[in-house]
N, C-alpha and C positions, 0 to 999 in steps of 0.2 A: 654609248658613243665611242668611237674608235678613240683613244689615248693619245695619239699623233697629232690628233688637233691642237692639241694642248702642249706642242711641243714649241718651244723657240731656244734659240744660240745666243750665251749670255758671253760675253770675254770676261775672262778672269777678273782682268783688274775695276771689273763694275763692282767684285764683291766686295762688301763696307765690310774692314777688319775693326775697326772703332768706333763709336757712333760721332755724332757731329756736336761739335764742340762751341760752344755751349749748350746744353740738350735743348731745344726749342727751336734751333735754329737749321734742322734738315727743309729740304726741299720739299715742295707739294705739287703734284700734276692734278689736274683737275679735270675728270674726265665724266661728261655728259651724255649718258646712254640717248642714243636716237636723232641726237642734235649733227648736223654735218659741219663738217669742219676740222679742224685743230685742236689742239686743248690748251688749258691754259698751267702755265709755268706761273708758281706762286712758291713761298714759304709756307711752314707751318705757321708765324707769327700771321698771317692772311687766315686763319681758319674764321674768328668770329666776323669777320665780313663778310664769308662764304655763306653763312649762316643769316636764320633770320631767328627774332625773339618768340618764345613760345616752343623752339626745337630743343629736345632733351637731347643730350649724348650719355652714351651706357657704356662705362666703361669694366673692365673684368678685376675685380682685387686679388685674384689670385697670388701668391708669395711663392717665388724659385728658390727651392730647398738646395742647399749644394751638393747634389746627389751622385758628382761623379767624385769615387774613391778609387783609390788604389793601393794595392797590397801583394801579397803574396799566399800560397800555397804552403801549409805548415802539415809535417807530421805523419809526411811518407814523401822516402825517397830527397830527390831533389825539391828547390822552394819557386815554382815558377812564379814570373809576375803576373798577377790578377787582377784586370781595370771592370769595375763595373759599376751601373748605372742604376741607380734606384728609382723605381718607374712607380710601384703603388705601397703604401704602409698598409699591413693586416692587421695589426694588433699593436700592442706599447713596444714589443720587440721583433714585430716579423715586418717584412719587405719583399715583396716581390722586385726583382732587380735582372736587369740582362749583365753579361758578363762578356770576357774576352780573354785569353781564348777560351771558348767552353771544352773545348775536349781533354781540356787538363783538369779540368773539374768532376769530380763525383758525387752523389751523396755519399754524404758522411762528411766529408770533406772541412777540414778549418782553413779559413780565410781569416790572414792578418791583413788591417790594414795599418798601417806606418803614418808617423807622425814629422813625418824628415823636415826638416829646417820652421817648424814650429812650437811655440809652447801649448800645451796641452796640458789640459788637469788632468787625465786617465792617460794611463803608462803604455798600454794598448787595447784595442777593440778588436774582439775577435767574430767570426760569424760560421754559424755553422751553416751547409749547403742539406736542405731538409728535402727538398723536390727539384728536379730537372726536366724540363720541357725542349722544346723546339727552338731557333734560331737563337738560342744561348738567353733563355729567361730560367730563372735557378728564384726560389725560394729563399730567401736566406734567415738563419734564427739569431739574432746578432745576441754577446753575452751581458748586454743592458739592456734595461727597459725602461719605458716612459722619459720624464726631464733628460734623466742622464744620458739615454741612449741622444738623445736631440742633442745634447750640447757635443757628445764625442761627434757627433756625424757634423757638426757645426764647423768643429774644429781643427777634421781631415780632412772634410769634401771643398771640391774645388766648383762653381757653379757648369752645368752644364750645357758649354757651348756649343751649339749646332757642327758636324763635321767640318762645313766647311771654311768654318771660323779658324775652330779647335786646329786643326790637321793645317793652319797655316801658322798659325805664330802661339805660343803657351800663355796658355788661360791663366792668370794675375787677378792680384787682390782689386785694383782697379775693376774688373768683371762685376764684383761682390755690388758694385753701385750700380756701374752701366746695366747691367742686366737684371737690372731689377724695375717696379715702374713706383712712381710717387705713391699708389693706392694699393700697392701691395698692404693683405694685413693677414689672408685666410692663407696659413700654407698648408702646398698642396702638389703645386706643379715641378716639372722638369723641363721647361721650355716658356722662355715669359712671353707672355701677350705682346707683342712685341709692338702693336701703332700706338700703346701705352706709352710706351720709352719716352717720347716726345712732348710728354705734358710736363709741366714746370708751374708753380705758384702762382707765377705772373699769371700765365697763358689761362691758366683756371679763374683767375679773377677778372682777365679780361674778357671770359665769357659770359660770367656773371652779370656784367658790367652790360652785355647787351642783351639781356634776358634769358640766359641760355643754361637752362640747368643740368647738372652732371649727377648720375643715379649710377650704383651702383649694383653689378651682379659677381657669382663667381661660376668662373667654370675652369677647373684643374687641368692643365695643359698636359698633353701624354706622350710620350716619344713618338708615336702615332702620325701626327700632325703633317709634321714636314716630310714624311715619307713618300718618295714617288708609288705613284701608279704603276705597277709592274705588265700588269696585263695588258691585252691587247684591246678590251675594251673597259669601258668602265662598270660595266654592271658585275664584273670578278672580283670589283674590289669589295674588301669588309672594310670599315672604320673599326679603327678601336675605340667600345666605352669610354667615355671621361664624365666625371662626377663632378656634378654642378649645383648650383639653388639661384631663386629667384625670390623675394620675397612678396609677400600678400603687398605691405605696403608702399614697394618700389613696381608692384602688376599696376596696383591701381593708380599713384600716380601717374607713370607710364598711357596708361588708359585716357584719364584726366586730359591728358597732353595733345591725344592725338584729337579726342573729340573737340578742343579749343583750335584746334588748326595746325595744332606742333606738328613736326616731323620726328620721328625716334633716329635716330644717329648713332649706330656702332660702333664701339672704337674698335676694331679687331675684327677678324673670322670666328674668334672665341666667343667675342659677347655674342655676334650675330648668330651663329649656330645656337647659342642656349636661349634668345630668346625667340627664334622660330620655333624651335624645340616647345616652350612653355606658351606659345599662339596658337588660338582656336582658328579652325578656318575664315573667321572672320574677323582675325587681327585679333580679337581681346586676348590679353597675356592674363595668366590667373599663377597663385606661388606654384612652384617648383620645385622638386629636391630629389635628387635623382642621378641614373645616369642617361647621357645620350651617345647614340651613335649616327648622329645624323649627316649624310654623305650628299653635298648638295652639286647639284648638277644642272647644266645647260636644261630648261623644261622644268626647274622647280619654279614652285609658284609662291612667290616671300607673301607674309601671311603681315609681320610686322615692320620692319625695318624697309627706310625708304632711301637711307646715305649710310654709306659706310668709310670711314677711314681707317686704312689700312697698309700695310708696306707691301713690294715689290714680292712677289714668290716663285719657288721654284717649278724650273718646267714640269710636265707633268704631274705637279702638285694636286693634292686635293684640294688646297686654296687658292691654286691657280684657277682652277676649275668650277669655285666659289664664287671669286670674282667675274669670269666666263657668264658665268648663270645670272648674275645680277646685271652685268650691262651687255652684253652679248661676245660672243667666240670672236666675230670679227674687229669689233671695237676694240675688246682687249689686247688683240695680236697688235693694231697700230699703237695701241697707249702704250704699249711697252718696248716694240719697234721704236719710236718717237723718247722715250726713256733713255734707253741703250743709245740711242745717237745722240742726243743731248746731255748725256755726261752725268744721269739719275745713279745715285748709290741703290745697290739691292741688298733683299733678304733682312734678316734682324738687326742689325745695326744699321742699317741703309736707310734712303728716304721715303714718303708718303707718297701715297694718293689718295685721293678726296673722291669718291664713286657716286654718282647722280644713279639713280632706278632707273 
């Protein structure tokens, strides 16, 4: 499909620089694939009404490592500064990581990164640049390994906000909460699951409260994600791998669920992706563990998942185009036309919606 479908005009100030205060308390749209009409403006506190008992929601536990560092160039010439992103761990001390700028970088190369206006147990971390690839992704050998390497990169990195957060006001120790979700436990990601953000103790008891069980999956978020569609059609684009699990005994209740009349409920394009990914053509989901690169588009045919809650995304998005697929191109352009005029927060910090199959 041509890429332009999936375009629309956000104004600036729809983009959420902090999430909503108290977390529980963002907005919900409510939008029913097929049905004519409007949709419905609700909160998040309205989700277990939405709902009926017997529906499981599947939410992602992944844990946002704080994987953007910064440092410098040490050990020829002059010390340029060096911001980079750590995207996949290889080993107790290796990272695959993009950088910036890459053309000051070599292999060989030492990369400090600086501990400025923090206490830190280790004096410095240094990284050596072992491989260099394409659009500034660099290998790096960091000179710790295992706990200790975890607790330096704890102690420098700042969590990795989406550009268009970051590039408006500096990423703070406040992030280290907001961007994280209550069921983080597996870390892994560099970008949190973000319709997760929104869950709060309450909000999980009050689902409980009307028979609504909450299971859990992980699927490692990749810088990948949020990236537009460059091409002119979709079938140019690759997904990046992201590495995920399912287990035997969250397939089978999951299973259990839908045969009693539940509905499975996503919380994210994350969970939703991993559990299409681990569904047979006939819905049953069996464990998982793995990586996926599943790129879903207008004409996929969802195999498990019949509601998804999820936030607002970028045009062109591949999760724009997620959501596209599960209630239709044209439905989507007015739920979010209909967003955009009615004063809806976007993107990661922003508000919900509630998507009918």
């Amino acid at each position: 499909m041509r890429t332009d479908l999936f375009d629309f005009t956000l104004p600036e100030d729809r983009i959420a620089l902090r999430p909503a205060a108290p977390r529980g308390s963002a907005r919900l749209l409510v939008v029913r694939a097929g049905e004519a009409g409007g949709f419905e403006d609700r909160t998040i506190g309205d989700l277990p009404a939405l709902l009926r008992a017997g529906d499981v929601l599947v939410v992602n536990d992944t844990k946002v490592i704080p994987a953007s560092l910064k440092g410098r160039r040490i050990g020829r010439g002059d010390e340029p500064a060096i911001a980079a992103t750590l995207t996949k761990r290889l080993d107790g001390s290796r990272w695959r990581a993009l950088v910036r700028p890459a053309k000051r970088l070599a292999v060989g190369d030492i990369v400090r990164f600086g501990s400025e206006g923090r206490v830190c147990f280790l004096a410095q971390l240094d990284a050596t640049v072992e491989t260099k690839g394409e659009g500034g992704e660099v290998t790096l050998g960091f000179s710790f390994h295992g706990p200790v390497l975890d607790q330096a990169l704890a102690e420098r990195g700042d969590m990795p906000l989406p550009p268009y957060i970051a590039g408006r006001r500096a990423v703070d120790e406040q992030d280290r909460t907001d961007y994280q979700t209550m069921f983080a436990r597996e870390e892994g990601s560099v970008a949190a699951p973000t319709a997760g953000l929104h869950f709060t103790e309450a909000a999980v008891a009050a689902l409980r409260a009307r028979g609504i069980d909450l299971k859990h999956v992980t699927l490692h978020v990749g810088p990948g994600t949020f990236l537009p569609v460059k091409g002119n059609d979709t079938s140019d684009h690759r997904m990046q791998p992201e590495s995920g699990s399912l287990s035997a005994e969250t397939a089978a209740a999951l299973n259990d669920a839908r045969r009693a009349g539940g509905r499975i409920v996503a919380v994210g394009s994350t969970s939703l992706r991993l559990l299409e990914t681990a569904a047979a053509e006939d819905g049953t989901l069996t464990a998982f563990s793995g990586e996926t690169a599943l790129f879903i588009t207008p004409g996929y045919r969802f195999r498990a998942v019949e509601v998804i809650l999820t936030n607002f995304h970028l045009p062109r998005s591949t999760l724009f185009m997620l959501v596209c697929a599960f209630c239709g191109v044209a439905t989507m352009q007015r739920a979010y036309a209909h967003a955009i005029a009615t004063g809806y927060r976007f993107y990661s910090y922003g508000d919900a919606c509630l998507l009918f199959r």
